[in-house]
N, CA, C and O atoms as a CHARMM CRD file, in Angstrom:
* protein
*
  304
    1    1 UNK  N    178.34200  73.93900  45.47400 PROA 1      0.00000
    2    1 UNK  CA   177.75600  74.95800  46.32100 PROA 1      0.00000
    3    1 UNK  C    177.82700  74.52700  47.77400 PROA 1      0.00000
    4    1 UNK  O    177.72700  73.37900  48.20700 PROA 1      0.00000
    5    2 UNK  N    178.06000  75.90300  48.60000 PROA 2      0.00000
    6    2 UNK  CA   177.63500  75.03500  49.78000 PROA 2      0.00000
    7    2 UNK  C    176.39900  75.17200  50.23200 PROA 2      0.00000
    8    2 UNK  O    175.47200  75.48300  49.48500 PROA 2      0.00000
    9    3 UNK  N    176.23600  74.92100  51.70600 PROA 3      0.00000
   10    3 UNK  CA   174.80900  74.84300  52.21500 PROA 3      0.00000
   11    3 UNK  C    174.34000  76.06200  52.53500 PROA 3      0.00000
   12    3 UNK  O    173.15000  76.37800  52.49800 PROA 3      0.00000
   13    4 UNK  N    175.54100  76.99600  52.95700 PROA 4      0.00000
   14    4 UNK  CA   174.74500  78.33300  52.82800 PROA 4      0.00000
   15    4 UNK  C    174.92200  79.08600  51.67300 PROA 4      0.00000
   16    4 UNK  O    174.59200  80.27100  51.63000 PROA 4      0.00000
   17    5 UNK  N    175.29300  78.64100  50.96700 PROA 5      0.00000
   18    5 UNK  CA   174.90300  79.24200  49.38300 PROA 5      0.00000
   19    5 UNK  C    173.42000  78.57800  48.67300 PROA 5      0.00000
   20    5 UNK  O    172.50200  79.12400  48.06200 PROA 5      0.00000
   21    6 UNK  N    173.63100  77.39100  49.00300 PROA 6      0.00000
   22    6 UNK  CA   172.14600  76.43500  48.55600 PROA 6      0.00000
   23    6 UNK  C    170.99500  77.25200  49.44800 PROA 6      0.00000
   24    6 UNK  O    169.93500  77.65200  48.96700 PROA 6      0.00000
   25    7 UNK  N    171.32200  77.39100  50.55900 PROA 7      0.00000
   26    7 UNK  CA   169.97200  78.63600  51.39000 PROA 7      0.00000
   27    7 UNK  C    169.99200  79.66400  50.58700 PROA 7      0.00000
   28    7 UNK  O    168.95800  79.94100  49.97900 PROA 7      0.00000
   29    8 UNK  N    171.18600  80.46000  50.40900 PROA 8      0.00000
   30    8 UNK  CA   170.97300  81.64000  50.10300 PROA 8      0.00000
   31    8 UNK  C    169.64200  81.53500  48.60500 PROA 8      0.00000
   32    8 UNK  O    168.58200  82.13000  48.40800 PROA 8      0.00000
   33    9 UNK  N    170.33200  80.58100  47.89800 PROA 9      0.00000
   34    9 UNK  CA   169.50900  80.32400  46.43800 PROA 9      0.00000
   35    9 UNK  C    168.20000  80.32900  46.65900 PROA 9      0.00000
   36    9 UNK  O    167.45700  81.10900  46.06500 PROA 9      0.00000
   37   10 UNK  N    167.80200  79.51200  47.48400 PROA 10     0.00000
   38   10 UNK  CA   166.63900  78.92000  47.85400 PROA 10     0.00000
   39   10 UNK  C    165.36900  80.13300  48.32800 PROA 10     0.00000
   40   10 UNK  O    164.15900  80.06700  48.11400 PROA 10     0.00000
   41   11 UNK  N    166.07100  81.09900  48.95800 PROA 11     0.00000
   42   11 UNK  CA   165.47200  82.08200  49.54500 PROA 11     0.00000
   43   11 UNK  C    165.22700  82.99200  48.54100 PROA 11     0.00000
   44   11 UNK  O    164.16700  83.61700  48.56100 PROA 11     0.00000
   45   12 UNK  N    166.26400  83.22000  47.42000 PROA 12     0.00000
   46   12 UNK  CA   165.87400  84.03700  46.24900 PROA 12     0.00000
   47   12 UNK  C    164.91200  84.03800  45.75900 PROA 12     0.00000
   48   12 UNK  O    164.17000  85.00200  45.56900 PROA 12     0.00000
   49   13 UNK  N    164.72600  82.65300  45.39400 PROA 13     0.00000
   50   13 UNK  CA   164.03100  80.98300  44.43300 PROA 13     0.00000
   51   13 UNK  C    162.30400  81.94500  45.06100 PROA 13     0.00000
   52   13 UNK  O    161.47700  82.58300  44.41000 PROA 13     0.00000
   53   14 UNK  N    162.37300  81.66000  46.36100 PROA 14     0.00000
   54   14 UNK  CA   161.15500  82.04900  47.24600 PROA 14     0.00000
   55   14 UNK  C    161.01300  82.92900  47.14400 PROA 14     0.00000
   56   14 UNK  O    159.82400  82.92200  46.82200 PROA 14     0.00000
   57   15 UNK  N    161.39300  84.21200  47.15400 PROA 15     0.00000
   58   15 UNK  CA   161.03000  85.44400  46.93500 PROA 15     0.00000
   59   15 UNK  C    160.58600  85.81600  45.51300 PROA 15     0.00000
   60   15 UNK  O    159.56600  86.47800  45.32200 PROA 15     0.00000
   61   16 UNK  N    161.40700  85.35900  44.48000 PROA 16     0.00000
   62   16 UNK  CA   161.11400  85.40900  43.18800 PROA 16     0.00000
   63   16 UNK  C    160.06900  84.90400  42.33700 PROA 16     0.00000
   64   16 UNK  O    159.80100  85.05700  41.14500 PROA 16     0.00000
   65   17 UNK  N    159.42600  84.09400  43.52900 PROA 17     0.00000
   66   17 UNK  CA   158.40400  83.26600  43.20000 PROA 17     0.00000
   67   17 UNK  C    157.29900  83.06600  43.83600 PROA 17     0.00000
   68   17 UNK  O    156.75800  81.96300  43.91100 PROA 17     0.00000
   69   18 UNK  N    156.71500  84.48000  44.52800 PROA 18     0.00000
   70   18 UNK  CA   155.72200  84.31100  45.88200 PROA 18     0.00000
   71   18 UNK  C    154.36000  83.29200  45.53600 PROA 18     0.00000
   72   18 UNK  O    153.79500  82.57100  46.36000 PROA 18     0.00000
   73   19 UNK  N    154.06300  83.42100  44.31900 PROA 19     0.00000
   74   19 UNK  CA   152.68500  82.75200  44.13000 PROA 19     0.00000
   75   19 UNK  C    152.62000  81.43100  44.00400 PROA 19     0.00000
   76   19 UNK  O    151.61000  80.82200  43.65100 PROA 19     0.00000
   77   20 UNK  N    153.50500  81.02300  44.23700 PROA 20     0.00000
   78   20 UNK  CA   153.38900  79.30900  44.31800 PROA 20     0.00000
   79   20 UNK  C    153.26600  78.69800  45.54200 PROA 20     0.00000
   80   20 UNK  O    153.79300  79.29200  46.48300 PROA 20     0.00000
   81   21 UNK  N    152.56500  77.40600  45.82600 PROA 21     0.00000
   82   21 UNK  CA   152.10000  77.19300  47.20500 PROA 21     0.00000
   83   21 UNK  C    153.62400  77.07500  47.63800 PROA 21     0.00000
   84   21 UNK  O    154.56700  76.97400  46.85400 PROA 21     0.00000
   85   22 UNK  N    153.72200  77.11400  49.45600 PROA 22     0.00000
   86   22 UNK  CA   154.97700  76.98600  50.01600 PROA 22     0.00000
   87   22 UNK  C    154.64200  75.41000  50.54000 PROA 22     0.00000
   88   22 UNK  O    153.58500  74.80100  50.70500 PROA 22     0.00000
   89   23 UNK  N    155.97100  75.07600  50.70800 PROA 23     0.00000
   90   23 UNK  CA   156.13500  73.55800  51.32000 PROA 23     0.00000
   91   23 UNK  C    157.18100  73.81700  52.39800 PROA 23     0.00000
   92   23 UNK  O    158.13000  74.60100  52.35000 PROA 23     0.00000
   93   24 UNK  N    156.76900  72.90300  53.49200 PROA 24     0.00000
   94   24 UNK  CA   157.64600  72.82400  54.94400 PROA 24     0.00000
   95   24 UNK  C    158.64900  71.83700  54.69000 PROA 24     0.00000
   96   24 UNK  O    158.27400  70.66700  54.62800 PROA 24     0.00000
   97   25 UNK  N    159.95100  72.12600  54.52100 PROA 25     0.00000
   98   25 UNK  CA   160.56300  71.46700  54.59600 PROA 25     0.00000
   99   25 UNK  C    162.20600  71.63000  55.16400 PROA 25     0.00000
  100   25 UNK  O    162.80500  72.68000  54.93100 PROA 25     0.00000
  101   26 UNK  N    162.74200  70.72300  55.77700 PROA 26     0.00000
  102   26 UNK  CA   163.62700  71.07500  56.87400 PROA 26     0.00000
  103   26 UNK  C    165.47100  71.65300  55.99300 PROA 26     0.00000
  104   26 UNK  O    165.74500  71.48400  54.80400 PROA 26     0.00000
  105   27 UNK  N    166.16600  72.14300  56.79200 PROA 27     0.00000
  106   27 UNK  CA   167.12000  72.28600  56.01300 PROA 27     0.00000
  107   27 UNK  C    168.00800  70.89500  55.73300 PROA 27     0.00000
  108   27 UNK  O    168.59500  70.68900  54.67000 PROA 27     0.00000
  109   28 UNK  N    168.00500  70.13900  56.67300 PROA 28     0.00000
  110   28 UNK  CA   168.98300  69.11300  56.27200 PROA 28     0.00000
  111   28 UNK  C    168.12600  68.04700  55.44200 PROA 28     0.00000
  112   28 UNK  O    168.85600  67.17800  54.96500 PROA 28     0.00000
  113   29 UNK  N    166.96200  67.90800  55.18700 PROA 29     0.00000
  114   29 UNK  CA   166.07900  67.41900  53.83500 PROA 29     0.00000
  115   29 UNK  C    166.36200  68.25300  52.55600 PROA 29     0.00000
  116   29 UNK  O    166.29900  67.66000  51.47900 PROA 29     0.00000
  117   30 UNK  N    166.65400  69.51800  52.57800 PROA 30     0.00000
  118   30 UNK  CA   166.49300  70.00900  51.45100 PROA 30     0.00000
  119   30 UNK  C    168.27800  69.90800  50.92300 PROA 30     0.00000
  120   30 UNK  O    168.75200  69.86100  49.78800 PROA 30     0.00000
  121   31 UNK  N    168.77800  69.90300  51.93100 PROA 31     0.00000
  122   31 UNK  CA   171.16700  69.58400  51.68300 PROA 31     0.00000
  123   31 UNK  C    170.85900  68.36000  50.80900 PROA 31     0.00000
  124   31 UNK  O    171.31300  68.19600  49.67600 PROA 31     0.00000
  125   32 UNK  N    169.90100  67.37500  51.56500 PROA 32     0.00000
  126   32 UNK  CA   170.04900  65.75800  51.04800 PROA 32     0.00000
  127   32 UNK  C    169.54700  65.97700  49.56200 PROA 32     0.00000
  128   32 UNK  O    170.19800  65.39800  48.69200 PROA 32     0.00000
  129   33 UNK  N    168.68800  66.58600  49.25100 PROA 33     0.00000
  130   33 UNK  CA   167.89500  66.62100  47.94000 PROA 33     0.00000
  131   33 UNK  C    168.89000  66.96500  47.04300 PROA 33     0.00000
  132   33 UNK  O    169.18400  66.24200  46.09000 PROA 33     0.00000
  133   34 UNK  N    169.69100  68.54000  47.40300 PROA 34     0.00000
  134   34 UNK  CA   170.32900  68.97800  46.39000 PROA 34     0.00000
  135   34 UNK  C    171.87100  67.72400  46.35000 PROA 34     0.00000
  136   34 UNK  O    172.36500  67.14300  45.38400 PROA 34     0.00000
  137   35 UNK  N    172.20300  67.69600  47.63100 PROA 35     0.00000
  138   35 UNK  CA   173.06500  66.74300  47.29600 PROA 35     0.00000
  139   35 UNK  C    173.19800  65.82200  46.44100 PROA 35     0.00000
  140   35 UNK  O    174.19600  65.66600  45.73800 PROA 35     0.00000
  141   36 UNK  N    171.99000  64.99100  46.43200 PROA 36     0.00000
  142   36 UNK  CA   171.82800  63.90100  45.38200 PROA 36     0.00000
  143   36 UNK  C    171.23300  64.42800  44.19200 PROA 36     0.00000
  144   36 UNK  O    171.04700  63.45200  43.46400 PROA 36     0.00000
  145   37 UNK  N    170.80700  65.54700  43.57300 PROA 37     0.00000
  146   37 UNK  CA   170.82900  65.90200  42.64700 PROA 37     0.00000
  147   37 UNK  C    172.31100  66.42800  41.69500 PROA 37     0.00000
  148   37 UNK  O    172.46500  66.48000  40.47400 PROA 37     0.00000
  149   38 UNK  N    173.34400  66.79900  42.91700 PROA 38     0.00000
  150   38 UNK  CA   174.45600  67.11100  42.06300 PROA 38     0.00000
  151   38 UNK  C    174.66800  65.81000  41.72700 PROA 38     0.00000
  152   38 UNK  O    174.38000  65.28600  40.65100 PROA 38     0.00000
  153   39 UNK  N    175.35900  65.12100  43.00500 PROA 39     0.00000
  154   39 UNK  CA   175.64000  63.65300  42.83500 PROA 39     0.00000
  155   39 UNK  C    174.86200  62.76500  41.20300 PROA 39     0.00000
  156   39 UNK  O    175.57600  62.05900  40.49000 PROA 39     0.00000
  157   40 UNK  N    173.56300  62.97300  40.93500 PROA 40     0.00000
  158   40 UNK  CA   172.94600  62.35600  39.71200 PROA 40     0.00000
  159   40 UNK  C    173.90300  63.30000  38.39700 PROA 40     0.00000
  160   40 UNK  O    174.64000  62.73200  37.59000 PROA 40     0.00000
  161   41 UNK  N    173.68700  64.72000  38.43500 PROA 41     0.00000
  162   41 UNK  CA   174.49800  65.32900  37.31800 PROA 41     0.00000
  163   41 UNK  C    175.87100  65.13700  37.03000 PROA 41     0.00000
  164   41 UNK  O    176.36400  64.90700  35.92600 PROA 41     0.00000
  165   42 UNK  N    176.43000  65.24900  38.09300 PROA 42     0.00000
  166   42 UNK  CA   178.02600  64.67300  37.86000 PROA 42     0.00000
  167   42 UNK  C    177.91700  63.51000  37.49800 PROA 42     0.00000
  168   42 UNK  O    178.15200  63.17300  36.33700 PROA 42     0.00000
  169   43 UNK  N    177.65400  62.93500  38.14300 PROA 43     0.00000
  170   43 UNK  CA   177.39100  61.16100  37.09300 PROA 43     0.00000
  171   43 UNK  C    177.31900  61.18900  35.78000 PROA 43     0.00000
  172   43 UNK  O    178.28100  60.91100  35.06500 PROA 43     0.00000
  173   44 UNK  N    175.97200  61.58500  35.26700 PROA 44     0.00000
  174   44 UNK  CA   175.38200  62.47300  33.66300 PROA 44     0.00000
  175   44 UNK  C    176.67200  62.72600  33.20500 PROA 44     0.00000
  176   44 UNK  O    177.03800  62.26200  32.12500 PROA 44     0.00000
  177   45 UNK  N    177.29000  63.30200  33.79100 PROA 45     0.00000
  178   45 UNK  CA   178.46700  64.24000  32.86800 PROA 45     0.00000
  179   45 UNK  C    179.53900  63.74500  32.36800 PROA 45     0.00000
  180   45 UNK  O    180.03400  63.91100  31.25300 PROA 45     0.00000
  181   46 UNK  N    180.13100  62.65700  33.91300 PROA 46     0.00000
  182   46 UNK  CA   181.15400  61.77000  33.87000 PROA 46     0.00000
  183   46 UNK  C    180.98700  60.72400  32.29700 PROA 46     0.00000
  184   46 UNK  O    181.77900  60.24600  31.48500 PROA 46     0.00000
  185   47 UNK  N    179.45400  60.73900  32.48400 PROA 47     0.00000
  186   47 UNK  CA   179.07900  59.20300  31.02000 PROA 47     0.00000
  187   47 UNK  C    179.25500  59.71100  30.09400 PROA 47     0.00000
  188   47 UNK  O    179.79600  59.03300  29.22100 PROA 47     0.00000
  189   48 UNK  N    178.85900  61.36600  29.71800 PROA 48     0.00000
  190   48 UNK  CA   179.22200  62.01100  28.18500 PROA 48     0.00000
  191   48 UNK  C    180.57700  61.73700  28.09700 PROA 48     0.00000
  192   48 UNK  O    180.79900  61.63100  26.89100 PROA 48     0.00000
  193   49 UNK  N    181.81800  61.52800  28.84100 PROA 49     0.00000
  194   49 UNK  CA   183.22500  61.77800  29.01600 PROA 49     0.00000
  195   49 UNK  C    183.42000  60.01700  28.72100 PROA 49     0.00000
  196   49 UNK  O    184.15100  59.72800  27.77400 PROA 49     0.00000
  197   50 UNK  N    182.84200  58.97700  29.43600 PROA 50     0.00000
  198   50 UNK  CA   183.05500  58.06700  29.18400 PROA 50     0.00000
  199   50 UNK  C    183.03900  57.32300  27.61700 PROA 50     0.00000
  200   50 UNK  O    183.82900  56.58900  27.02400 PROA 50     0.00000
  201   51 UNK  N    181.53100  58.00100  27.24300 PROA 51     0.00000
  202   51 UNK  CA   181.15000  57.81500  26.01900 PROA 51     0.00000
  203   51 UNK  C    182.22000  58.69300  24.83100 PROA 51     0.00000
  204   51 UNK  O    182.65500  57.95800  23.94400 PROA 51     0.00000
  205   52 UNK  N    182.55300  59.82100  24.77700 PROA 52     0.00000
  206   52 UNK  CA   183.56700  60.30900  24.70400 PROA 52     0.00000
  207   52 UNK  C    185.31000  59.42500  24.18500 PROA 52     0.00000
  208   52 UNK  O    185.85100  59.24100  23.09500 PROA 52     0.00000
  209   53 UNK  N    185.56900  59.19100  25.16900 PROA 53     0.00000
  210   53 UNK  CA   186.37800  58.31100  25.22900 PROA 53     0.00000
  211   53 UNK  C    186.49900  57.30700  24.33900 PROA 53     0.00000
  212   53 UNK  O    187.53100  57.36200  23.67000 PROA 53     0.00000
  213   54 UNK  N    185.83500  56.48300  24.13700 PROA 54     0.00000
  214   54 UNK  CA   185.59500  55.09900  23.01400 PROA 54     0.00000
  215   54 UNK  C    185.16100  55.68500  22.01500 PROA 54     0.00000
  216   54 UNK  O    185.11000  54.92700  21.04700 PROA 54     0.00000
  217   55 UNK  N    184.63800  57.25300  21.69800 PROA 55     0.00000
  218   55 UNK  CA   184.67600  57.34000  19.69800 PROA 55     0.00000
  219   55 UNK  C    185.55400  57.78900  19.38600 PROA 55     0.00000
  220   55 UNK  O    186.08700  58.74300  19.95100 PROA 55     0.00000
  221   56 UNK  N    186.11000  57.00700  18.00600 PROA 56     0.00000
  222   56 UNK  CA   186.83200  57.40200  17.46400 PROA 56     0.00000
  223   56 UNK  C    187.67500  58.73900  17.34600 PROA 56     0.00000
  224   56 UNK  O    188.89200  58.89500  17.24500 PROA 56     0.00000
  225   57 UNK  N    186.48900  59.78200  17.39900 PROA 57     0.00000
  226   57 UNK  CA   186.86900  60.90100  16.88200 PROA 57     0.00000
  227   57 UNK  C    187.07900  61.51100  18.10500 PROA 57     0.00000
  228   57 UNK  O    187.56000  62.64300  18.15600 PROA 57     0.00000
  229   58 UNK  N    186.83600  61.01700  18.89400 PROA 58     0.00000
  230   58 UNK  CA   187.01000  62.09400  20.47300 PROA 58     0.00000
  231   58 UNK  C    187.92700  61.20400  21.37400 PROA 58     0.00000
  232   58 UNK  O    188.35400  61.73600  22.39800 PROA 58     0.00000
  233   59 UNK  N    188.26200  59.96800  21.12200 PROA 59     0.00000
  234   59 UNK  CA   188.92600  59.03300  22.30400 PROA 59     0.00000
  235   59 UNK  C    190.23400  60.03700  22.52500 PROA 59     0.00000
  236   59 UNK  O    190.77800  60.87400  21.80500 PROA 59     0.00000
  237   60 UNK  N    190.43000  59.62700  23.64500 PROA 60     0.00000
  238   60 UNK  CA   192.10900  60.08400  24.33300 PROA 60     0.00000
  239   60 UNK  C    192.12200  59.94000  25.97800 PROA 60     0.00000
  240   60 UNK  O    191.26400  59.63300  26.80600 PROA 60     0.00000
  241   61 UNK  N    193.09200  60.19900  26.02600 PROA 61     0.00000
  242   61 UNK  CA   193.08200  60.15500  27.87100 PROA 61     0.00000
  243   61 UNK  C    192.95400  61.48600  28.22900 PROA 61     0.00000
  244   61 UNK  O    193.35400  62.03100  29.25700 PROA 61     0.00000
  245   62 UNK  N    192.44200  61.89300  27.41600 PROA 62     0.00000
  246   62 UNK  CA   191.59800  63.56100  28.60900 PROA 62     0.00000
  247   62 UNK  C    190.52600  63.23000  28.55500 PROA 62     0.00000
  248   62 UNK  O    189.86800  63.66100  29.50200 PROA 62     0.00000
  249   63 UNK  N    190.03500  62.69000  27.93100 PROA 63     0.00000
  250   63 UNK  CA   188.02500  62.43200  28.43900 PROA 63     0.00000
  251   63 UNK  C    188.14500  61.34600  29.06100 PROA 63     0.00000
  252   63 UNK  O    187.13200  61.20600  29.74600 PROA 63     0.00000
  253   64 UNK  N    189.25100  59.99600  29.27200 PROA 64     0.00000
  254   64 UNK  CA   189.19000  59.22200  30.53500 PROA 64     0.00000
  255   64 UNK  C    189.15700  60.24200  31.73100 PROA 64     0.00000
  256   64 UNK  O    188.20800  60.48600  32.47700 PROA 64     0.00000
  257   65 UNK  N    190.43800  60.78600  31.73300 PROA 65     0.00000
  258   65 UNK  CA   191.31800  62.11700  32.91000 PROA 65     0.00000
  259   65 UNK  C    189.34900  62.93000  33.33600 PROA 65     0.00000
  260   65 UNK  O    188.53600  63.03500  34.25400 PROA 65     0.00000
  261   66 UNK  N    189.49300  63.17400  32.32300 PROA 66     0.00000
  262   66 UNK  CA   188.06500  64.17800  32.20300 PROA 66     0.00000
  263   66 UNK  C    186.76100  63.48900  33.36700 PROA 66     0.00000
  264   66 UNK  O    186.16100  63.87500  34.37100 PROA 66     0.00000
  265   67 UNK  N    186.79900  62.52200  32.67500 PROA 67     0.00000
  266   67 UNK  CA   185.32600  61.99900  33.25300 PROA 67     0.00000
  267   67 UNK  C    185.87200  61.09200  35.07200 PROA 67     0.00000
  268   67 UNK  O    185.03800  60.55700  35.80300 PROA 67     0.00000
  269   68 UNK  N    187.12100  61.14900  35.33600 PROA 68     0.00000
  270   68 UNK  CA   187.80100  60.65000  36.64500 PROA 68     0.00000
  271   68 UNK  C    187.59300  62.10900  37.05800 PROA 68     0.00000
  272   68 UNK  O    186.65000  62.27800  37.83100 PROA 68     0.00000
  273   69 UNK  N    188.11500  62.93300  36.78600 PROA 69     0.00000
  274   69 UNK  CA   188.06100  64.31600  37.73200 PROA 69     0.00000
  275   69 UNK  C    187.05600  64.69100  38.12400 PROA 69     0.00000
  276   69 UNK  O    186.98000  65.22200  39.23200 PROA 69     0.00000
  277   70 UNK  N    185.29900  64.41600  36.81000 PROA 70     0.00000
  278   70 UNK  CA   184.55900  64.81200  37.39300 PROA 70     0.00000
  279   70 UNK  C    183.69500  64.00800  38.51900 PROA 70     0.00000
  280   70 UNK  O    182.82100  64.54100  39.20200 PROA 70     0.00000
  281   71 UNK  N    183.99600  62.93900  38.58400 PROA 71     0.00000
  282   71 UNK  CA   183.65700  61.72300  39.65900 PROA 71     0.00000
  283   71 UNK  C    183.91800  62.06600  41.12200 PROA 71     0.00000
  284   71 UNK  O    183.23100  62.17400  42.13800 PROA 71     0.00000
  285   72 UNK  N    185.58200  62.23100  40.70300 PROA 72     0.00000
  286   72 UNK  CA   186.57900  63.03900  41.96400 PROA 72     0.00000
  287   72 UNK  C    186.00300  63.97500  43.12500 PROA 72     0.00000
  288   72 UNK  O    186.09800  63.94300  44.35200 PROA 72     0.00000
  289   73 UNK  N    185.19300  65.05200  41.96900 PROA 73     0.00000
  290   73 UNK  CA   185.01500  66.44100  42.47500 PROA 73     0.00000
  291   73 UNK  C    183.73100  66.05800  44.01500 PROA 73     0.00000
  292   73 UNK  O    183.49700  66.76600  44.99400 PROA 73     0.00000
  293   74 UNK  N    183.07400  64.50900  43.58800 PROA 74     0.00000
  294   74 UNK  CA   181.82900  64.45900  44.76600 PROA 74     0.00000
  295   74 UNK  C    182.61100  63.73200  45.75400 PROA 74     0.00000
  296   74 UNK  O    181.90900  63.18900  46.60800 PROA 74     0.00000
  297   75 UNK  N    184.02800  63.54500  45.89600 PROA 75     0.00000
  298   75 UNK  CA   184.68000  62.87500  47.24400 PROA 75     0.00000
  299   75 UNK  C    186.08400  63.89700  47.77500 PROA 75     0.00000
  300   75 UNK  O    187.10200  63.53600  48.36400 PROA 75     0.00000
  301   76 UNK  N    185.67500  65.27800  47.30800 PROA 76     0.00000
  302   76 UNK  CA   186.45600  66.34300  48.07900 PROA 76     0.00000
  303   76 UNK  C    185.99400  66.81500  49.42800 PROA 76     0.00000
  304   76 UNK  O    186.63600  67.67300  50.03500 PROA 76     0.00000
């Protein structure tokens, strides 16, 4: 996503959700948050691919390929 798609969300998020207390928080705090939240999931994902890889029943070089591409995708 980008950052003005991550706003756009965010503003939905807020509207869709008036009754919850609001919190002040800046836009380039909230880029860093989601950032490192993708950054943690792609990780997550890359290890199912790693793990993947070494069983038997799933090894090959597309879940190596697999779990490199999705690593890849956070240094475009």
């Amino acid at each position: 996503m980008t950052q003005d798609e991550i706003l756009d969300a965010l503003h939905k998020v807020v509207q869709e959700n008036k009754h919850y207390t609001t919190w002040t928080v800046s836009t380039p705090h909230l880029v860093a948050l989601v950032n490192l939240a993708i950054e943690h999931e792609r990780e997550a994902c890359a290890k199912v691919c790693d793990v993947l890889a070494y069983h038997p029943e799933f090894a090959s070089d597309a879940t190596k390929l697999a779990a490199m591409a999705i690593r890849a995708r956070g240094h475009s």
